[in-house]
N, C-alpha and C positions, 0 to 999 in steps of 0.2 A: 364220652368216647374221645380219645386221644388223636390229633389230626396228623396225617399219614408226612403230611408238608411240615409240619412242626417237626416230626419227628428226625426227620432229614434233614432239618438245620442240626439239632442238637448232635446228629450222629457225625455232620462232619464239623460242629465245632469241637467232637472230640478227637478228630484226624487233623484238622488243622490249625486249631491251636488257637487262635483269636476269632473276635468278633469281626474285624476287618476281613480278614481271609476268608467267611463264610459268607460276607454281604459280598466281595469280587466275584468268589465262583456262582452265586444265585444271581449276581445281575439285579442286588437291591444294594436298598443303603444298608449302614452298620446299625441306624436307629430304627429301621424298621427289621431288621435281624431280632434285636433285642426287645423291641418290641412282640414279637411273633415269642422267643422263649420266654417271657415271661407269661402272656396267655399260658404255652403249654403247662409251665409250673405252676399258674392255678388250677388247672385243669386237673393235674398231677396229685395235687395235693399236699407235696412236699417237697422242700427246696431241690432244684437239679442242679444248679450252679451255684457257684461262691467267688465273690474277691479276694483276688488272691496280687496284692500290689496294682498296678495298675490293667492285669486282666483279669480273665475268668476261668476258674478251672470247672469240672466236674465234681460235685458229690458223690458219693459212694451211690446215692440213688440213681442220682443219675448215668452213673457211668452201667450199672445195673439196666435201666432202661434201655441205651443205646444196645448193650448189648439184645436184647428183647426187639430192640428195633428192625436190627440185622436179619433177623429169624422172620420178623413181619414183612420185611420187603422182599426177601426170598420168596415168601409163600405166595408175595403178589405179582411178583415175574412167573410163577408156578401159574398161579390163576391164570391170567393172559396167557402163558404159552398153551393151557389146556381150551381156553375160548378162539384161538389162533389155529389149531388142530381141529375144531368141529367145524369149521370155514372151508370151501371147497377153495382149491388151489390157492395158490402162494403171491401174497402182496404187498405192498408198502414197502419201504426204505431200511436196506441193512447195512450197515456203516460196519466197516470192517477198517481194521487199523493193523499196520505189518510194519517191522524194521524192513530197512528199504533193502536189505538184501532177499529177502521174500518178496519186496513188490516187484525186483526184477527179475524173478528166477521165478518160482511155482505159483505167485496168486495171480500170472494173464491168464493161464492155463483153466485156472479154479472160476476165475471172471465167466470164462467164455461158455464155459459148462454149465454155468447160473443160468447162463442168460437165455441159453440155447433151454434149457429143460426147464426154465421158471420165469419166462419174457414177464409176465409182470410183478420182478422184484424187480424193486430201482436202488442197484448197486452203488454207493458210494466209496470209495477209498482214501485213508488217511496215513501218512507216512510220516511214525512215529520211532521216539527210541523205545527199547519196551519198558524203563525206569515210569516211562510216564503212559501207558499203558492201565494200568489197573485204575486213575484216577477219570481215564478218559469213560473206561466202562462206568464205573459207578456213577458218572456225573451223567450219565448216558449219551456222549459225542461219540462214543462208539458204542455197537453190539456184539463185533466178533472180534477178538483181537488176537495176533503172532504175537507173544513172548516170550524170552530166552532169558537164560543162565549160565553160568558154569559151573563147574565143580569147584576151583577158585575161586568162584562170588557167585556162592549159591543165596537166593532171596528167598525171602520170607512170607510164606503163601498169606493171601491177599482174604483175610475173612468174610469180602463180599463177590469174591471170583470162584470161579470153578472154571477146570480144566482139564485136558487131555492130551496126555504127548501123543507128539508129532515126529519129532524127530532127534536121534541122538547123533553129531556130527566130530567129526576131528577137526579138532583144532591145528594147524601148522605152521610152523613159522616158515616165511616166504623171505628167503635169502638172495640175494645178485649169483648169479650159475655158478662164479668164479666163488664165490663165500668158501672159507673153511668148514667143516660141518668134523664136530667132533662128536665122541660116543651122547656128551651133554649138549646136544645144540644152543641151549639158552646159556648155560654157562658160556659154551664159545663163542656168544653174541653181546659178552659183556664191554667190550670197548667197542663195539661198534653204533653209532647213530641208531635210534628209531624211530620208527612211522607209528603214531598212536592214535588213537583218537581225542575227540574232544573231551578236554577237563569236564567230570562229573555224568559221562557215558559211560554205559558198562564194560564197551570195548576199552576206554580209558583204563578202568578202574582193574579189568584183567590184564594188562599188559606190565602196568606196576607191579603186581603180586605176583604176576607168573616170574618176574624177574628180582622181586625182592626173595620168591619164595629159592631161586638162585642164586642168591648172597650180596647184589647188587640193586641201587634204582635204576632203572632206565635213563641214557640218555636222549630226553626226546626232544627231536632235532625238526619233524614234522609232525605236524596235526592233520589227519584227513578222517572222514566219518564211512566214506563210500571203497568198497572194497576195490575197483576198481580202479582208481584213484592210487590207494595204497599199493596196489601191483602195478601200477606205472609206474610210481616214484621207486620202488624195487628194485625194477626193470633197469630204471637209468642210473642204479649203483648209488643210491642217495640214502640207502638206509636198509633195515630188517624190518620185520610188522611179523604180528599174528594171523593169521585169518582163517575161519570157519572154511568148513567142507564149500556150502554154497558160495559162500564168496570167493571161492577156488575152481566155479569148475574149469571155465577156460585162462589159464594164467598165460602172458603173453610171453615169449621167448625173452628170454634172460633169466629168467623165474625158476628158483629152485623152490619146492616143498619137502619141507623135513616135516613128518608127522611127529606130533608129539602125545604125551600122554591125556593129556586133558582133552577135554569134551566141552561141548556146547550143546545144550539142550533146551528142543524148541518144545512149548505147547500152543493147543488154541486155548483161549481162554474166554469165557464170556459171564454178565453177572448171574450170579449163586439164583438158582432156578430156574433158570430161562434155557437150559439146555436140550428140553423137550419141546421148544419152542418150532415149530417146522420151519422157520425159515433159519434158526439157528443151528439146527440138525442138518439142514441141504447144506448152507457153509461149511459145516465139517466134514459131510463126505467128499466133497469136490475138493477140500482145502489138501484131505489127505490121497486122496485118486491124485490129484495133481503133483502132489509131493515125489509118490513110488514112480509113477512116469516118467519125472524129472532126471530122478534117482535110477534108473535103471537104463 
């Protein structure tokens, strides 16, 4: 029988690429990484791994197996969440993970509804970008997590996540009152400064394309992550920024918003089977009760 802990190194040294990278994220060393898959490959029967220069790749079997893997730990978030459901009321620790424009707008609201109707879940919160999101569920530091996209950087669904949208938002660029605002807002924001986010954030990575997809790169003149932030620096005539519906609701006086066409689209997401999980079922109703609240 194939060991369920082996199976989870193998599966994330096919996500992560080295034997180094799979001993950091377990919190062992690299020789007893390699130590554990080579048990599993006798175990196997047949080579999982090969050198390939100075690391390791997968075999055709083995890449074969991780896939099989995926399908095994699904079924055992499934089991647990069906042993969690025969359990009278709701226990233990849910670790939920939000970009921070979620933690300050619709998940106090979702908090207080947990807590109020399931006092003994013990609520944790972690405040992520959502790029790092899917790695946090899998590794299990989270169990319910907010994730976003755009239609300009749409990502590539997460083979060990599952999901449900939440919300589809406008996107708008947040101009100084006095700004020009022509029929193409971004084209008419081509010589002016902007407010972006951090290099290798997805807010980053939309502001480039919403502007390269306008004929130009952005000139970014500020770096902030926090929406609120971005409509200060706005506010005092220091630049343009993107920013989502929520990170719009109250914009302070100077602040113009021109909608634009693009979207931002949030879901919950949590790992592949755990979604009949009850205490991952109550995080989605309260996540979305709290959202149309918000919203309305």
């Amino acid at each position: 029988m194939l060991d369920v802990r082996r199976l989870r190194l193998l599966r994330d040294l096919a996500r992560l690429g080295t034997i180094a990278a799979v001993a950091e994220a377990h919190t062992y060393s690299p020789s007893a990484v390699s130590q554990q898959l080579a048990v599993l490959q006798r175990e196997a029967g047949v080579p999982l791994t090969e050198r390939t220069g100075r690391g390791v790749t997968l075999t055709p079997a083995g890449a074969a197996l991780v896939r099989h893997t995926e399908t095994v730990l699904a079924a055992l978030e499934a089991a647990a969440a069906t042993l969690a459901a025969a359990r009278t009321g709701l226990h233990g620790t849910v670790r939920i993970g939000a970009f921070p424009t979620a933690v300050r707008t619709v998940l106090p609201a979702a908090l207080v509804a947990l807590a109020r109707d399931h006092p003994a879940l013990d609520l944790m919160v972690t405040e992520l970008d959502p790029v790092a999101m899917p790695d946090a569920l899998r590794e299990r530091r989270l169990d319910v997590a907010l994730l976003h996209d755009y239609d300009l950087a749409p990502v590539v669904p997460d083979p060990t996540v599952d999901s449900l949208p939440l919300l589809d938002e406008t996107v708008y660029l947040a101009v100084p009152a006095d700004f020009p605002v022509a029929a193409d807002p971004v084209h008419a924001a081509r010589d002016a400064d902007w407010i972006v986010g951090t290099p290798g954030t997805l807010c980053h990575t939309v502001a480039v394309r919403i502007c390269q997809a306008a004929g130009y790169p952005p000139r970014a003149r500020h770096h902030a992550d926090d929406f609120t932030a971005v409509l200060a620096l706005v506010a005092a005539g220091l630049g343009v920024a993107l920013v989502p519906q929520l990170g719009a609701v109250q914009p302070p006086p100077g602040v113009r918003l021109v909608p634009l066409a693009s979207r931002r689209r949030t879901r919950i997401a949590y790992r592949r089977g755990s979604g009949d999980h009850p205490a991952v079922a109550a995080c989605v109703t309260a996540i979305r009760t709290a959202t149309t609240e918000f919203l309305d």
